[in-house]
C-alpha positions in Angstrom: 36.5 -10.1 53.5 36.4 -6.5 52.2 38.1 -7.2 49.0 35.9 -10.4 48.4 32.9 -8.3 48.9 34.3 -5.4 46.7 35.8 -8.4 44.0 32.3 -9.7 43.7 31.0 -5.9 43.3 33.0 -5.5 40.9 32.1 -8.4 38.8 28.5 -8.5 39.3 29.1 -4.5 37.7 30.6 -5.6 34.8 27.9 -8.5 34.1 25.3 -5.4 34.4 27.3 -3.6 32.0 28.1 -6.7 29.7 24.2 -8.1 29.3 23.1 -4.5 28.7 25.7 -4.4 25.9 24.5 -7.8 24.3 21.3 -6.6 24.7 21.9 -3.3 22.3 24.2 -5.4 19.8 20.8 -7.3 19.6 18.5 -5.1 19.1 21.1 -3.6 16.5 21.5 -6.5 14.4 17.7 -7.5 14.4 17.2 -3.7 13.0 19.8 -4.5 10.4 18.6 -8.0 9.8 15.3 -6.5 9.5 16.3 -3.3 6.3 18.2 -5.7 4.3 16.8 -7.2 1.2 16.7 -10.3 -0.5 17.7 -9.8 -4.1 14.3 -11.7 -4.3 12.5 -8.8 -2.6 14.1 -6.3 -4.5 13.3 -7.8 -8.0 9.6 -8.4 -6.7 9.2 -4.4 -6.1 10.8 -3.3 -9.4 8.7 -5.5 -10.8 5.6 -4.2 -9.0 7.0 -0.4 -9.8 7.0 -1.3 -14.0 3.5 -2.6 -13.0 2.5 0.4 -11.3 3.7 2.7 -13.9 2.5 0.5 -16.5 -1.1 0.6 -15.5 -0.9 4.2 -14.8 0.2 5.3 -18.2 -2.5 2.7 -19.9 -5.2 5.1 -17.8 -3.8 8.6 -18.5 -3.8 7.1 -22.4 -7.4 6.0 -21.8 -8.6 9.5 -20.1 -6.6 11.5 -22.9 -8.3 9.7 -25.9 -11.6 8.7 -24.6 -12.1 11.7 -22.4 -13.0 9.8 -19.0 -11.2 7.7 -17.0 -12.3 3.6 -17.2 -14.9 2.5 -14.9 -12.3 -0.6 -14.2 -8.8 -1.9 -14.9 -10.5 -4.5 -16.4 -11.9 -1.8 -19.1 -8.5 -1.3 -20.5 -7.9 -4.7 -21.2 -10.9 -5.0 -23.3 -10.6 -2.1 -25.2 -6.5 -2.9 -26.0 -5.1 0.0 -23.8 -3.3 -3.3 -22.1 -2.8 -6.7 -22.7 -3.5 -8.3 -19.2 -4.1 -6.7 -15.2 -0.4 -7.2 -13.7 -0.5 -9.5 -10.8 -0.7 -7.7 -7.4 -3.3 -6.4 -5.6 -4.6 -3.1 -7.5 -6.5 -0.3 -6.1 -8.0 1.9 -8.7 -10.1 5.3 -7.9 -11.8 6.3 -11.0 -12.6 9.7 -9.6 -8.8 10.5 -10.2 -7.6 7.7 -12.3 -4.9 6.8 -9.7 -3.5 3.3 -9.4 -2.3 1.5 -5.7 
């Protein structure tokens, strides 16, 4: 009876220990699952980076040659600075010319 008792112990230990383990390899590969990118997702923010840095050298070009920084994105394209507003969702501040 004792080494039943001590047997089933035993194994109800090692199912504690076991779950918890599952549980962390889990959580692990969820994190992992979670960091990794698509090639997709990676082209889409290189492409949103040229954007970015696209848009923010059309406004320092604006500010240096017209002395003020546009009211609006918009303001570039009509006076040639740019061709078109990249898609994405701009924020511009005109009190510092930066783009987001």
């Amino acid at each position: 009876m004792k080494k039943l008792i001590l047997i089933l112990i035993v194994v109800l230990v090692g199912l504690y220990f076991a779950t918890d383990y599952f549980k962390k390899q889990s959580k692990i590969s969820q994190k992992i699952t979670q960091t990794i990118k698509t090639p997709t997702d990676k082209a889409s923010e290189i492409v949103r980076t040229e954007n970015l840095r696209i848009l923010e050298n059309a406004v320092k070009r604006y500010k240096y040659e017209k002395g003020k920084f546009p009211e609006t994105l918009d303001e570039m394209v009509s006076s040639g600075y740019i061709d078109r507003i990249p898609e994405g969702n701009w924020e511009y501040d005109i009190t510092t010319g930066e783009v987001r």
